[in-house]
RODO-2510 file (C-alpha; in nm, 4 decimals, decimal comma):
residues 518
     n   res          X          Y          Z
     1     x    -2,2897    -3,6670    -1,2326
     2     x    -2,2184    -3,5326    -0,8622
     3     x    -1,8530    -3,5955    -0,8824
     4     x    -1,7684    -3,3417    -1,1767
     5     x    -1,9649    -3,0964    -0,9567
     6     x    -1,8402    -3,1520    -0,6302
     7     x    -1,4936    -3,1418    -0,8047
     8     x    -1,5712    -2,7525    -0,9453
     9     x    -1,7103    -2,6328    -0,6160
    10     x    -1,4054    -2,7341    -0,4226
    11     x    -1,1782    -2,5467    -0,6893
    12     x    -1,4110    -2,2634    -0,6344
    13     x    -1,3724    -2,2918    -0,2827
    14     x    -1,0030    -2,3164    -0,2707
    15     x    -0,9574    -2,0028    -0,5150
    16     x    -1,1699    -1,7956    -0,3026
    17     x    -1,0614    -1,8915     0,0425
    18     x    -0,7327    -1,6692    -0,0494
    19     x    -0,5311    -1,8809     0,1683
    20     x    -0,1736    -1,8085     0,1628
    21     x    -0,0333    -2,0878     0,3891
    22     x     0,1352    -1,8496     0,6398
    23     x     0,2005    -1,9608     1,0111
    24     x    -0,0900    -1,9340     1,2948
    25     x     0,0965    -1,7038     1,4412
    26     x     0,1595    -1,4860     1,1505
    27     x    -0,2277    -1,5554     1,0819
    28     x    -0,2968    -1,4102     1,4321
    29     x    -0,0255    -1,0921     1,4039
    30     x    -0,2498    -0,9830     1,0343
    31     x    -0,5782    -1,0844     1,2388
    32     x    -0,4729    -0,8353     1,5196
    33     x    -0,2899    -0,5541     1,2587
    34     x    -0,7406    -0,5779     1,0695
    35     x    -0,8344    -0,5681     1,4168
    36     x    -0,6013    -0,2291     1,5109
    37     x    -0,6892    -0,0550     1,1710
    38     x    -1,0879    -0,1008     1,2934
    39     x    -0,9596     0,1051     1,6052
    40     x    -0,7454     0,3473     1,4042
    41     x    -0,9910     0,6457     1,4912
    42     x    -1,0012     0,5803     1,8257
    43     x    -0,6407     0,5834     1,8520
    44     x    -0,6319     0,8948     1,6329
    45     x    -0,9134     1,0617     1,8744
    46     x    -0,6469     0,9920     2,1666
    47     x    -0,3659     1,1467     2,0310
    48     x    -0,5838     1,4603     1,9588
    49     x    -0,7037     1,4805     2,3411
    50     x    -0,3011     1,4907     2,4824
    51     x    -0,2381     1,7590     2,1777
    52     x    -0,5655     1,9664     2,3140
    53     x    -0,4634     1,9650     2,6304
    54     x    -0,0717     2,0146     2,5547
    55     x    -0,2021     2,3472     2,3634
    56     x    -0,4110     2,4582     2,6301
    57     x    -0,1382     2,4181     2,8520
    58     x     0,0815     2,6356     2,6365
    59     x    -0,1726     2,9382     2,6463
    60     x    -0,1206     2,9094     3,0136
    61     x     0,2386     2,9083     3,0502
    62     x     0,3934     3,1808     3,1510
    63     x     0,7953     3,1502     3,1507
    64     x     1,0542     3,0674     2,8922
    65     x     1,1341     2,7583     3,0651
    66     x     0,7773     2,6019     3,0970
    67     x     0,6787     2,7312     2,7351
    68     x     1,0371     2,5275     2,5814
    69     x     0,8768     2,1901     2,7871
    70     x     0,5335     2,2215     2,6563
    71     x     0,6332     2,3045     2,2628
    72     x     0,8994     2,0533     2,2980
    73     x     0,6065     1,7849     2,4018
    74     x     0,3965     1,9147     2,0783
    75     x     0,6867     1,8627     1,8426
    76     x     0,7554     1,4984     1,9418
    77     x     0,3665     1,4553     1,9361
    78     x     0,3249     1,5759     1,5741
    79     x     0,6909     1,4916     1,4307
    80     x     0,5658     1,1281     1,2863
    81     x     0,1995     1,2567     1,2943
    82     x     0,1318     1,5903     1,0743
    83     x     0,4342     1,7486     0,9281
    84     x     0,3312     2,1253     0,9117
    85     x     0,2121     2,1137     1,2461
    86     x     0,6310     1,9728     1,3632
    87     x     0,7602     2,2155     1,1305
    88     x     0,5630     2,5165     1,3153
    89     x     0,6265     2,4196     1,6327
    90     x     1,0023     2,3391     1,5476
    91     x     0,9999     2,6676     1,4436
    92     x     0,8305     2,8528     1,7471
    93     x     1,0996     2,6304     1,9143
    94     x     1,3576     2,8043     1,7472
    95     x     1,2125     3,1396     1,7940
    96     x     1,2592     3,1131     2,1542
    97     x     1,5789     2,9644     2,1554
    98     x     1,6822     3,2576     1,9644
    99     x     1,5273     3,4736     2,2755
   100     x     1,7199     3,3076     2,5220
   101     x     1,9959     3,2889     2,3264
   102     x     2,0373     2,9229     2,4790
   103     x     2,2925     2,7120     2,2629
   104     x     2,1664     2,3549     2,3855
   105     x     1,8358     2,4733     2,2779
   106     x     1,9446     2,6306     1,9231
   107     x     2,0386     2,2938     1,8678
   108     x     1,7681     2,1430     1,9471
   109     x     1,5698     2,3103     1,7510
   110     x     1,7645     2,3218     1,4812
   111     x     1,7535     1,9682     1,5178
   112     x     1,3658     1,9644     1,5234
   113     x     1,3451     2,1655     1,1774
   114     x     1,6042     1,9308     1,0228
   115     x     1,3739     1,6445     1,1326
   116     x     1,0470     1,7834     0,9502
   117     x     1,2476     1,8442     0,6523
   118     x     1,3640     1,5160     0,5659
   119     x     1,0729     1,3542     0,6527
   120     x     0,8769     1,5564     0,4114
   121     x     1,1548     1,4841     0,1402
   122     x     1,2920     1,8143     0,1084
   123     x     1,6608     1,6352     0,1520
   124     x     1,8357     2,0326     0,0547
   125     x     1,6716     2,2169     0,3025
   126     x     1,7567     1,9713     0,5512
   127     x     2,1368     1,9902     0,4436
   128     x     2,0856     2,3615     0,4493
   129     x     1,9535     2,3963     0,8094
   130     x     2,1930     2,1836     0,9265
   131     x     2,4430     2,3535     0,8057
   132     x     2,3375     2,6619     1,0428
   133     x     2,3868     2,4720     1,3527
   134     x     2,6341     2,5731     1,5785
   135     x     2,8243     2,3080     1,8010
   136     x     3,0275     2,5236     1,9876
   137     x     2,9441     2,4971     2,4180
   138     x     2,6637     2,2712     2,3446
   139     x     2,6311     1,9743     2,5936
   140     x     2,7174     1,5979     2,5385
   141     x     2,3237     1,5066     2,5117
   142     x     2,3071     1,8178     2,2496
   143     x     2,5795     1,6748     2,0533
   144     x     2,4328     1,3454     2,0934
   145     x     2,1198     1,4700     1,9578
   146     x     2,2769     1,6441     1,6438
   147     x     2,4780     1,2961     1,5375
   148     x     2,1718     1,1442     1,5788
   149     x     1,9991     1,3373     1,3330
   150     x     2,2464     1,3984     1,0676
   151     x     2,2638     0,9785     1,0539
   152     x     1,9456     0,9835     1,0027
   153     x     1,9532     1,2667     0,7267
   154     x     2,2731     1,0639     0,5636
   155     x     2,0329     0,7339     0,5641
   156     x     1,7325     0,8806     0,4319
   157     x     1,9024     1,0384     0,1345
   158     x     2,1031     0,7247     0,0575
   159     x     1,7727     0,4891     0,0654
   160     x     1,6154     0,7697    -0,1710
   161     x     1,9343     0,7596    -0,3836
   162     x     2,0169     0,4428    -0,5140
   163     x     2,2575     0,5454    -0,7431
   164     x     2,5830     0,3381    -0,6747
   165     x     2,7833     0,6672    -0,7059
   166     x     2,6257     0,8257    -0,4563
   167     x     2,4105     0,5854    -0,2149
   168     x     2,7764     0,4607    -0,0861
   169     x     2,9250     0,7786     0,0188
   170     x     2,5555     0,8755     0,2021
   171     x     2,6112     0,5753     0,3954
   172     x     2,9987     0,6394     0,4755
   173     x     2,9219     0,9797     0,6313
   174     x     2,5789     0,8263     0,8321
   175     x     2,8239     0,5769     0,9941
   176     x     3,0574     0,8218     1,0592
   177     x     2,8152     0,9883     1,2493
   178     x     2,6378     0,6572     1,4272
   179     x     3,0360     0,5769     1,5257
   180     x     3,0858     0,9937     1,6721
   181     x     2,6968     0,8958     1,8599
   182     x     2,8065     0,5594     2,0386
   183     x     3,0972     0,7248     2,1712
   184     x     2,8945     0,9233     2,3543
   185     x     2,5956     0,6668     2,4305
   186     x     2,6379     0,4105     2,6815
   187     x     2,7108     0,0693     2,5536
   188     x     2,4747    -0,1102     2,7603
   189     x     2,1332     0,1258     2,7088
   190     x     1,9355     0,0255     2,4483
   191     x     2,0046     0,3584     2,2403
   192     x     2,3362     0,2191     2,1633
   193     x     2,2052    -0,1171     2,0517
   194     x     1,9669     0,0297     1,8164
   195     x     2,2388     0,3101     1,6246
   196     x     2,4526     0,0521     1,6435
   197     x     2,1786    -0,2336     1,4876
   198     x     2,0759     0,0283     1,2232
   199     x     2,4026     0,0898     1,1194
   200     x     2,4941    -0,2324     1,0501
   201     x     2,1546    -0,2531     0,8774
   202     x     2,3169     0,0295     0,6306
   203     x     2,6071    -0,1344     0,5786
   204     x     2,4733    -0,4867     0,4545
   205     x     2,5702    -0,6994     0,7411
   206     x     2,2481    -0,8212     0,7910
   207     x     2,2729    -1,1339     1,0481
   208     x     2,4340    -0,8965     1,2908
   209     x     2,1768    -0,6325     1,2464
   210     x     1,9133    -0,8628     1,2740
   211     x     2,0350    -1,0045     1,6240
   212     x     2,0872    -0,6438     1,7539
   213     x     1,7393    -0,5471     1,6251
   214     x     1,5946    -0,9135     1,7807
   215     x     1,7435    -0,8081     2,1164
   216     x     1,5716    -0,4824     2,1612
   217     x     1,2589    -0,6532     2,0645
   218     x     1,2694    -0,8653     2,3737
   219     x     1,3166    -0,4918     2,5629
   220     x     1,1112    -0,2629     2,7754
   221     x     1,0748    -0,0245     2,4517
   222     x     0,8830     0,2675     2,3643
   223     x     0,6103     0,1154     2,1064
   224     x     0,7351     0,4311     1,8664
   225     x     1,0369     0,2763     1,8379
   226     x     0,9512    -0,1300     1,8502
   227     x     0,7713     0,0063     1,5839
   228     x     1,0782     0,1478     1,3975
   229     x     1,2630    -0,2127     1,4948
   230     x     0,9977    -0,4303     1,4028
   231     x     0,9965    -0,2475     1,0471
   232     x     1,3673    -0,2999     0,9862
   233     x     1,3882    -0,6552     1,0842
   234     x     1,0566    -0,7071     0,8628
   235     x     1,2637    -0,5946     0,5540
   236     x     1,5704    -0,7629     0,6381
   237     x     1,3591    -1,1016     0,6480
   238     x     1,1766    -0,9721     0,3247
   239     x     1,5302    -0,9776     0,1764
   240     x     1,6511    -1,2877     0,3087
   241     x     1,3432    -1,4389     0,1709
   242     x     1,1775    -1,5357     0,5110
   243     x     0,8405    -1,4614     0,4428
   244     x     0,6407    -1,5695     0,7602
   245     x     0,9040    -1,3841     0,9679
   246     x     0,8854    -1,0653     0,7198
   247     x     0,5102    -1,0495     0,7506
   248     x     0,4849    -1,0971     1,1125
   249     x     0,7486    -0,8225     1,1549
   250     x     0,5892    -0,5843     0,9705
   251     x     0,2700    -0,6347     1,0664
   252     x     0,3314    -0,5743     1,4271
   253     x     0,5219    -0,2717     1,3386
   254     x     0,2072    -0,1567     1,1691
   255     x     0,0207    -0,2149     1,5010
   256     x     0,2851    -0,0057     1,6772
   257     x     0,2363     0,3010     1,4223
   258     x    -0,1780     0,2458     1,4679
   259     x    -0,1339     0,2724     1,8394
   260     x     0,1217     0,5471     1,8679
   261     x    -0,0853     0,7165     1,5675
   262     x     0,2036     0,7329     1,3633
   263     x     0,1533     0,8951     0,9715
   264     x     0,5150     0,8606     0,8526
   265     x     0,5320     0,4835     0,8014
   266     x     0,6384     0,2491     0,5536
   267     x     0,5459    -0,0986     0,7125
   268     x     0,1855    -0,1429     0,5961
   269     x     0,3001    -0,0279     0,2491
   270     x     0,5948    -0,3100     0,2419
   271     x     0,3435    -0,5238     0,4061
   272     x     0,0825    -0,4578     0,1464
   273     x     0,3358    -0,4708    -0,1741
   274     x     0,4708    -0,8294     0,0289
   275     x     0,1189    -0,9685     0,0173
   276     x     0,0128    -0,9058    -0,3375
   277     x     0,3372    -1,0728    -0,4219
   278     x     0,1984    -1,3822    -0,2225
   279     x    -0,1388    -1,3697    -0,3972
   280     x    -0,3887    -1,1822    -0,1711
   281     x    -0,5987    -0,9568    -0,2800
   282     x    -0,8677    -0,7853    -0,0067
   283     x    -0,5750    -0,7192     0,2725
   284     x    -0,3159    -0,5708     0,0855
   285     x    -0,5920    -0,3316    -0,1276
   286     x    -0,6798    -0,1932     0,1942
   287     x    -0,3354    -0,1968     0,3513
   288     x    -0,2074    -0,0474     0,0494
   289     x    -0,5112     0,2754     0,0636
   290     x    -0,4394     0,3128     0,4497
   291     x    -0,0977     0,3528     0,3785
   292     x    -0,1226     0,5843     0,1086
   293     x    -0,4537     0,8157     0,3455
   294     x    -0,1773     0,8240     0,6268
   295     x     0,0886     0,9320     0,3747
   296     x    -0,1110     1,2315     0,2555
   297     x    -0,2278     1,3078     0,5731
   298     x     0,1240     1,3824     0,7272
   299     x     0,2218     1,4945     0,3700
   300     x     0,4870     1,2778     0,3155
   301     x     0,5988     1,3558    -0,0408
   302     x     0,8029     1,0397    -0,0754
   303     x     0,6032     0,7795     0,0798
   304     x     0,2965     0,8930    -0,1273
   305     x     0,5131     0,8284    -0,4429
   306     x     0,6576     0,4888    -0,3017
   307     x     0,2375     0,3774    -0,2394
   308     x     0,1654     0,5144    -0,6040
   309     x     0,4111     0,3236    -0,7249
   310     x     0,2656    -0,0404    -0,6235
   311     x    -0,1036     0,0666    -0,6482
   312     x    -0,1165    -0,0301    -0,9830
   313     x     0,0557    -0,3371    -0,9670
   314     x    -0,2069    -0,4171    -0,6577
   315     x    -0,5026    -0,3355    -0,8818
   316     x    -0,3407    -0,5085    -1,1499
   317     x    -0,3460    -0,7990    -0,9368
   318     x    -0,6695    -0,8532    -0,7559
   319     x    -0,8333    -0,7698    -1,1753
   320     x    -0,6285    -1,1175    -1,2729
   321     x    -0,7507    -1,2468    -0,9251
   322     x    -1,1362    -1,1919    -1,0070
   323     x    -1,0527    -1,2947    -1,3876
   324     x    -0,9737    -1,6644    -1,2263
   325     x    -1,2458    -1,6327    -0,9891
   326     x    -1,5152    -1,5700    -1,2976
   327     x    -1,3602    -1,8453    -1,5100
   328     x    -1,4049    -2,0961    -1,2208
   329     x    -1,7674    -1,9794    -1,1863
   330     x    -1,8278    -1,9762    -1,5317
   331     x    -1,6963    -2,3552    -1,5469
   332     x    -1,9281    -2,4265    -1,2237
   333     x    -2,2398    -2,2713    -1,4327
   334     x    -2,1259    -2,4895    -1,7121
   335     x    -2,1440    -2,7931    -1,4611
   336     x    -2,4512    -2,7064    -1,3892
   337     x    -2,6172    -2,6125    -1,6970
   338     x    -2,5362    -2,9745    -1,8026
   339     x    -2,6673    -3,1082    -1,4892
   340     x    -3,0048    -2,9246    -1,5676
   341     x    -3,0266    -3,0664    -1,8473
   342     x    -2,9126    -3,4016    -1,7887
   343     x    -3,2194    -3,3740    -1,5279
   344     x    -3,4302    -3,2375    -1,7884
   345     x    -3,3984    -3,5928    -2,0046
   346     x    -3,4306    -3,7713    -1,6639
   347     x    -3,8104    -3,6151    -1,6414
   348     x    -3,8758    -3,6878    -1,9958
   349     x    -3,7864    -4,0329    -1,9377
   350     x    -3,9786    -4,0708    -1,5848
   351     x    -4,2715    -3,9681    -1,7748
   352     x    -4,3166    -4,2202    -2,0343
   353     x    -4,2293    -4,4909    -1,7534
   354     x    -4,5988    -4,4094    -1,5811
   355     x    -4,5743    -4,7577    -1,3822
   356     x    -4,2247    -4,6423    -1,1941
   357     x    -4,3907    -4,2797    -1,1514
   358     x    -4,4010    -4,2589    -0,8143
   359     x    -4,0154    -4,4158    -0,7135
   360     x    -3,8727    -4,1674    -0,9865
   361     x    -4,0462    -3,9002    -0,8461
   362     x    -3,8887    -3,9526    -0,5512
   363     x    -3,5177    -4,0051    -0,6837
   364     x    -3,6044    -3,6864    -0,8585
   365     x    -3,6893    -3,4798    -0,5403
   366     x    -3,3921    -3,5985    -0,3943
   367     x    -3,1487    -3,5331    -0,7354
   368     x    -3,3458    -3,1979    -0,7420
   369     x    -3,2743    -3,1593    -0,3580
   370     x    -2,8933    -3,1938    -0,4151
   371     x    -2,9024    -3,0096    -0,7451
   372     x    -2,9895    -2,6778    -0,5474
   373     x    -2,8040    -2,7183    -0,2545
   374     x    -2,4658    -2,7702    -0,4872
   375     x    -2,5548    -2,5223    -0,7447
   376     x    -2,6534    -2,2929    -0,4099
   377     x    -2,3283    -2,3381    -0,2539
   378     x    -2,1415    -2,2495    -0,6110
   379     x    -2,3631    -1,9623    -0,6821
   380     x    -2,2867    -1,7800    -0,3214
   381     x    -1,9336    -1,8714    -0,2998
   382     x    -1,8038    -1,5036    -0,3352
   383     x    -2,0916    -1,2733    -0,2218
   384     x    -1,9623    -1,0011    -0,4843
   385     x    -2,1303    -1,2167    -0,7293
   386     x    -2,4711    -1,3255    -0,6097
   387     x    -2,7049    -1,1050    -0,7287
   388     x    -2,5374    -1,1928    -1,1216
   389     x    -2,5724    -1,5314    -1,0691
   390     x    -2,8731    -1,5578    -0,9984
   391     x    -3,0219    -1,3933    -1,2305
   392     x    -2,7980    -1,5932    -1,4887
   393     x    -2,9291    -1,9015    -1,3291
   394     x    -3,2748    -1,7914    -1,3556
   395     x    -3,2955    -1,7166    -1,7125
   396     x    -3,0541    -2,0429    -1,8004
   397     x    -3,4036    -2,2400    -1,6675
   398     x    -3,6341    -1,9893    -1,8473
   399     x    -3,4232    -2,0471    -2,1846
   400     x    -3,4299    -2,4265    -2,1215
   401     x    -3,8163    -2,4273    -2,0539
   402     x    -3,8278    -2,2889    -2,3739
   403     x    -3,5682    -2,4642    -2,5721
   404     x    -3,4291    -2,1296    -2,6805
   405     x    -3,0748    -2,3487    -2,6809
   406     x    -2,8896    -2,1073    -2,9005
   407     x    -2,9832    -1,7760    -2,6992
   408     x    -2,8387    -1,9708    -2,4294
   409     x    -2,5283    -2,0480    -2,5365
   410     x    -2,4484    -1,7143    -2,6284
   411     x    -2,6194    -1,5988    -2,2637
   412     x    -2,3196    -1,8398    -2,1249
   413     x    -2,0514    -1,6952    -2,3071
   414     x    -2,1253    -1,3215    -2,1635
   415     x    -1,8743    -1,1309    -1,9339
   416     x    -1,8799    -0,8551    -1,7517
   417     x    -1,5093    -0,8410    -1,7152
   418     x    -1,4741    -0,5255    -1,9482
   419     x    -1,6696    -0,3223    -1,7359
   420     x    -1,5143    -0,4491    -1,4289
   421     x    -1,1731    -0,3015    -1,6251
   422     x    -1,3664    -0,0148    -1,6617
   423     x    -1,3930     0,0253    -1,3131
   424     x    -1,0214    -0,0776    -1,2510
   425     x    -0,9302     0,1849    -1,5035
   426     x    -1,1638     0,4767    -1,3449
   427     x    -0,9728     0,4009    -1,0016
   428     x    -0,6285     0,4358    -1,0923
   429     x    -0,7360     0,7637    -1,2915
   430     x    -0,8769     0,9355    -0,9213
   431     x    -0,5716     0,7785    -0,7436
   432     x    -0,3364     0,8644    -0,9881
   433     x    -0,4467     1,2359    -1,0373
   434     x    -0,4928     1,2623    -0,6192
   435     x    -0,1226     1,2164    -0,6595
   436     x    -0,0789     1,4240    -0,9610
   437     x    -0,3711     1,6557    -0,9263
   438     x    -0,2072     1,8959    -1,2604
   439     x    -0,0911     1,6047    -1,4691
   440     x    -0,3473     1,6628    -1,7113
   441     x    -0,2800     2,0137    -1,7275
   442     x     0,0801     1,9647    -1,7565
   443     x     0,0560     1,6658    -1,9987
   444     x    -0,1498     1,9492    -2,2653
   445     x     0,1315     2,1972    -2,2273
   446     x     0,3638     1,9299    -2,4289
   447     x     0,1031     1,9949    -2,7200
   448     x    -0,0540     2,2508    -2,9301
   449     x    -0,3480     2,3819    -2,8621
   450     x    -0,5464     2,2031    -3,1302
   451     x    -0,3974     1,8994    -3,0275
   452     x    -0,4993     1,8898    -2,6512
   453     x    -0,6959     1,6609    -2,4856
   454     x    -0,9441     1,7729    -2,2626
   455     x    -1,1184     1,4164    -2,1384
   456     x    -1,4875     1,4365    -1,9684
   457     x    -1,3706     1,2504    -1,7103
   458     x    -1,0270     1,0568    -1,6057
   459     x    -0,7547     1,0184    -1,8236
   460     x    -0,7985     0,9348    -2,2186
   461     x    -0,5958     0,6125    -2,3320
   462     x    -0,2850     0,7965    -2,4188
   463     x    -0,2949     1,0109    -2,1182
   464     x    -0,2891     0,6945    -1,9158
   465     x    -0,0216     0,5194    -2,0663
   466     x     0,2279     0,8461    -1,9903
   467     x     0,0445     0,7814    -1,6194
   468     x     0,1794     0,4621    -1,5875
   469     x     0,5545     0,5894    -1,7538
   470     x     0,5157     0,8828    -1,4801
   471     x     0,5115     0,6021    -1,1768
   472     x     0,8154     0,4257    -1,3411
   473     x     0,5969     0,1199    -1,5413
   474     x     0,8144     0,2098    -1,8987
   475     x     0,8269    -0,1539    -2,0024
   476     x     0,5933    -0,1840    -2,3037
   477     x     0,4559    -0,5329    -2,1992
   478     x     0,3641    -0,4211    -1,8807
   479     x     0,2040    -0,1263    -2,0207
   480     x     0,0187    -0,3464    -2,2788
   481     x    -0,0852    -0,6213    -1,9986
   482     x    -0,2723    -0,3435    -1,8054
   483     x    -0,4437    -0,1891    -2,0008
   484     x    -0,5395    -0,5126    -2,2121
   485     x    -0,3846    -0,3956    -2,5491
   486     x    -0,1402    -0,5308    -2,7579
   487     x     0,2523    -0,4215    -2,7283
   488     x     0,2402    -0,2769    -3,1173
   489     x    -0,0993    -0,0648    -3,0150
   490     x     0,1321     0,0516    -2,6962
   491     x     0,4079     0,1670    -2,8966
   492     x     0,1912     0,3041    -3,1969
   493     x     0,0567     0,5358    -2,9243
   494     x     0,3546     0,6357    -2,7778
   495     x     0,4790     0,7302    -3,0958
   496     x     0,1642     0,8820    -3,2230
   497     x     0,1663     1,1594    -2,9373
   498     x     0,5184     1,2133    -2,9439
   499     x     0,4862     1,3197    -3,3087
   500     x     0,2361     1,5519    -3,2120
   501     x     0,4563     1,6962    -2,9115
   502     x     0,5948     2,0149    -2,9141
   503     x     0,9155     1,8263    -2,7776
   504     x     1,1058     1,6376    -2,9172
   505     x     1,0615     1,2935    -2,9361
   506     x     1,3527     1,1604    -2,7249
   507     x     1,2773     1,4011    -2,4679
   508     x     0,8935     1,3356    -2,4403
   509     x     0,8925     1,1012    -2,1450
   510     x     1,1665     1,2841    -1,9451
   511     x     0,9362     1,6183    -1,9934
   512     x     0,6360     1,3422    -1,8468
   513     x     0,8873     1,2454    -1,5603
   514     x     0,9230     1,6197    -1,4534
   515     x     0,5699     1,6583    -1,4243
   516     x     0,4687     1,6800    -1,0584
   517     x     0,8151     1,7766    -0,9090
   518     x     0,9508     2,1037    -0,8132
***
């Protein structure tokens, strides 16, 4: 009888020890990245102190010259941290330039304003602005500036564009740039070595990227940018399948951005989407709602629809997770149950055997002793589940007492796992419409009036299933698996609401795609 048990609480065990196998030393990079996110505020708090006292030092300048090196100073501490705040200060920037009339610094902060722009996603207005600059008598580290940025503007559009009739030519024209900014760089600082590592990055030639990007990681860099390099070598591992070396990469590239108090990331969101793949659950959950605070927080239109994107597939996940988790418990209660009553017939039996009383009772103090420290151990093997448990385990030995067999097979056989669904469900309804905050409004203007849906709270089933079309989940299946229907009931109510549309029916989910976008 002990080995059947002993065999269920080590499968209980293994499932929720979440082990993924990784390295120690990727182990220890995650262990510092939970440690780092504990500290986040206090790394936030000391970023706000040097911005204080930067603005306080503004009110007191009193030339052109000292007013340019203090605003210049705010810009590069809110240009990765709070996007209105760089775009304001760009702008004062350019104000002043204008004043001075000073071409270097027209540049520069024309520079600065094409910077906030394409960070923000707003890839036209960047195009636009830059556009406006003026080369002419500007200085070698002006110009080197400008190539810089219009590389960058070039890369970010292409990794937004996938489109293999565009993304190529976005890439051309960044290179061209990179190749007009080494000129001017020189080849042995370690600017060179990263345009030149990040352009080969672009261009698909990966091992040589990946040994430029190695070599500044063994230099005296700015933890801004070992940030930047530990991200791109994390997703050139990711693609080359290396998964220790992906994690540990983007993991300490997480730590960078905690430290520096950078908002516009995208490492703990690769690192999050990288570990769900793996099979974890807690970490990449609460990666995966850092990520997506620090993406509203610097208002980062695109990175707040790349973490919507995967949340879904994350909650998806850790709902299957806790589905295996309650099964194995479920088979441990079984175990159990059996073992109670297995022990039950052992009393019956030790009490018609008055002459061996006293022996049994002692083999029966130590079964009983066992019994509870086993069925203990299974019972409190995920704390999430102890209270339930227990009071399952306590009314399995009131049922037994009272032979009420039948009530307690049908106690077994209960679940809560609909209204944990429930709860999955009511989640990805607030995240969803924190993302899309008029969706439902928008989503009734497709109808009549009569035909609206006005839901007390959330999303209504059909609402949600245009939710999940609106983050790019069209696949019926997929649709069906999460939300636990089958794929006819999916497409029934797909085609049930685009009957009732006032569009037409093959242009129903491209009116849903527009919904949220300018």
């Amino acid at each position: 009888m002990r080995q059947p048990l002993l065999i269920v609480l080590f499968l209980c065990w293994a499932a929720c020890s979440g082990a993924l196998g990784h390295g120690r030393t990727v182990e220890q990079k995650l262990k510092e990245l939970d440690d780092a996110l504990e500290q986040k505020a206090v790394f936030d708090a000391h970023k706000e102190e040097r911005m204080s006292l930067l603005r306080k030092n503004l009110v007191r300048a009193t030339s052109g010259a000292e007013q340019w090196e203090v605003m210049s100073a705010l810009f590069r501490e809110y240009e990765s941290y709070k996007s209105d705040s760089a775009f304001a200060y760009a702008n004062r920037l350019y104000g002043l330039a204008v004043r001075e009339g000073d071409r270097d610094k027209l540049l520069q902060a024309g520079c600065a304003k094409v910077f906030c722009l394409l960070s923000t996603g707003f890839f036209k207005e960047a195009f636009d602005v830059a556009a406006q600059i003026s080369l002419e008598g500007v200085s070698q580290k002006s110009l080197a500036n400008y190539y810089e940025i219009m590389a960058r503007l070039h890369y970010s559009i292409a990794d937004y564009n996938y489109e293999p009739d565009w993304r190529p030519g976005y890439i051309a024209d960044g290179n061209a740039y990179v190749g007009q900014l080494l000129s001017l760089l020189d080849r042995q600082s370690d600017d060179w070595h990263y345009h030149h590592a990040d352009s080969l990055m672009k261009s698909d030639r990966t091992s040589e990227s990946i040994g430029e990007f190695s070599y500044l990681m063994g230099r005296d860099i700015d933890i801004h940018r070992r940030a930047i390099v530990a991200s791109c070598l994390g997703w050139m591992y990711m693609q080359n399948g290396e998964s220790d070396k992906a994690v540990e990469n983007l993991a300490e590239a997480a730590v960078c951005d905690l430290r520096s108090s950078t908002k516009e990331t995208t490492a703990l969101r690769m690192l999050a989407d990288m570990l769900s793949r793996e099979g974890e659950i807690d970490r990449p959950t609460r990666y995966v709602r850092e990520s997506f605070e620090d993406a509203n927080f610097y208002d980062a239109r695109l990175r707040k629809i790349e973490v919507g994107a995967i949340l879904p597939i994350i909650e998806k996940n850790r709902n299957e997770s806790l589905q295996q988790e309650r099964n194995l418990l479920l088979g441990s209660i079984f175990v159990a149950v059996v073992f109670i009553l297995a022990s039950g017939f052992v009393i019956l039996f030790i009490r018609r055997q008055n002459r061996k009383l006293d022996r049994l009772n002692a083999r029966l103090a130590e079964a009983d002793a066992i019994k509870t420290a086993y069925i203990g151990n299974s019972f409190y093997l995920n704390a999430e589940y102890i209270d339930k448990i227990s009071v399952l385990y306590k009314t399995v030995d009131r049922m037994l007492v009272a032979r009420q067999y039948e009530e307690l097979r049908r106690s077994v056989k209960e679940s809560a796992i609909a209204k944990e669904r429930d709860q999955m469900y009511e989640a990805f309804d607030t995240t969803f419409l924190k993302i899309f905050p008029t969706f439902a409004e928008n989503y009734n203007a497709l109808f009549k009036e009569e035909d609206r849906e006005v839901p007390s709270r959330g999303l209504s089933t059909e609402m949600r299933i245009f939710a999940l079309i609106r983050l790019g989940i069209t696949e019926s299946d997929r649709i069906a698996k999460f939300l636990n229907y089958s794929v006819h009931t999916i497409n029934t109510y797909k085609t049930r609401v685009k009957n009732k549309s006032v569009v037409e029916n093959d242009q129903f989910e491209e009116a849903i795609m527009r919904i949220g976008t300018k």
